[in-house]
N, C-alpha and C positions, 0 to 999 in steps of 0.2 A: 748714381753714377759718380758723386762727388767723391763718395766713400771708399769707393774702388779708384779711383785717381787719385786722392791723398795714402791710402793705402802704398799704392805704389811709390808716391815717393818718398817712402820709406827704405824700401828696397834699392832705391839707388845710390841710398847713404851709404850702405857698404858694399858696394859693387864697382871695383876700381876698372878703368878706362887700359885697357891694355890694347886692345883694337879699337879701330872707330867705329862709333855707332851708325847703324842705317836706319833713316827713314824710310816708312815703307805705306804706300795706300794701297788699301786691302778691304778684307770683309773676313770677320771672325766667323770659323768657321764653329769652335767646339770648348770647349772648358771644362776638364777634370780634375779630378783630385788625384793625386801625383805622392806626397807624403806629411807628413808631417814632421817639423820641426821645433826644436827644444828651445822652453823657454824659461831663462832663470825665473826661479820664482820672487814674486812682486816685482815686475818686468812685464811693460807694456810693447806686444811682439805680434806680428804677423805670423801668425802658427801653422802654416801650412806652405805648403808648394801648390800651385796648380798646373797644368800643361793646357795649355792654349794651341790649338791649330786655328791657322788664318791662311789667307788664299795673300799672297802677295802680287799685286800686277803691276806694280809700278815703282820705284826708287827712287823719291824725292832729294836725298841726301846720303852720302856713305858709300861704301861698298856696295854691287848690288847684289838684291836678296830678290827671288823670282821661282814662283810659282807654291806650292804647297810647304809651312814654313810648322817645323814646331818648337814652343817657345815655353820658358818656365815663368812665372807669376809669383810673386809672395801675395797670397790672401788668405784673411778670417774664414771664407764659404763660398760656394760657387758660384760666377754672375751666373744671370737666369737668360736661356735660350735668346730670350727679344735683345738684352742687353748685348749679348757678344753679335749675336746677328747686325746688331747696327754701329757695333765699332769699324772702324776705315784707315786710322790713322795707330802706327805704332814703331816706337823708337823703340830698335833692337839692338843690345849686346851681345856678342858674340861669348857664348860660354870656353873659357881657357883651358877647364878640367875635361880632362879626355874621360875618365871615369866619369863624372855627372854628365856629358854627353853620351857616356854608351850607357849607364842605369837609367839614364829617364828616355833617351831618343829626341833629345832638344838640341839644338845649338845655339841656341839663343836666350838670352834675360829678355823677359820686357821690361823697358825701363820707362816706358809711360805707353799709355791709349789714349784714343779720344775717339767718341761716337761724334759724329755733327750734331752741333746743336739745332733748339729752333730759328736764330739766326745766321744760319747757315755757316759757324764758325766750329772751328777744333779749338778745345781747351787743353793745355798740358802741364804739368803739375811742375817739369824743370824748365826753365829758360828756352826757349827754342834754339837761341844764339848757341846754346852749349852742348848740342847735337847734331852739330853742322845745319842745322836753316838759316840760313843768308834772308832775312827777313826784316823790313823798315821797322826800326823801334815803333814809331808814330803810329805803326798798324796796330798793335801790339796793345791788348788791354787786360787787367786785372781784372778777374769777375774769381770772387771765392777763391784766392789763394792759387789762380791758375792763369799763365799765359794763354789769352786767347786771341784768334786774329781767323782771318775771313778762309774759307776753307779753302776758294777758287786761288788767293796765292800760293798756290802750290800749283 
């Protein structure tokens, strides 16, 4: 799961803020392969698109986003069935390009996930503060390069 959370936030390095992100708690519904993208050579790069379908039933933060949602992914390989089955939590971008929302059928970036861990916390790889979560710093813990905090604050 790390590997797919760092992964991601890669992809938010270059994916500029022109609408606000929504949070959104859910349940991954599906994960494909979508395309492939170009990597200079000796360049350390997330080589694929994925599309992500997730069920959205609620709007933690943001615009709201509600009911069957589909989103694009920068990753290496597909998560496996259990993995996206038990993601819940995911900060969406609004895709700008009318062309990359009518070729793939997304309107959306993920710009992070999180499955619930075994202590019942969501881990996320950007700041929560910088996604609109209104969130006490003090909640707020460092475990592997990822903001984690208690899932039931939401």
């Amino acid at each position: 799961m790390h590997r797919l959370v760092l992964a991601l936030t890669a992809l938010t390095a270059g994916l500029s803020a022109f609408a606000a992100d929504s949070v959104v708690i859910g349940r991954g519904i599906s994960n494909s392969f979508l395309s492939n993208v170009d990597c200079p050579t000796g360049s350390l790069c997330l080589d694929a698109r994925y599309l992500w379908v997730l069920a959205s039933n609620r709007t933690v933060a943001g615009p709201p986003v509600e009911g069957q949602v589909r989103a694009i992914s920068m990753q290496h390989t597909d998560a496996t069935p259990q993995f996206v089955g038990s993601v819940e939590l995911f900060v969406l971008r609004p895709i700008e390009s009318a062309a990359l929302r009518t070729s793939s059928g997304a309107d959306f970036y993920i710009v992070a996930l999180s499955a619930r861990d075994s202590a019942g916390r969501y881990c996320l790889p950007v700041d929560p503060t910088t996604v609109g979560l209104h969130l006490d710093r003090t909640k707020l813990r460092a475990v592997h390069g990822s903001y984690c905090f208690d899932a039931q604050l939401l």
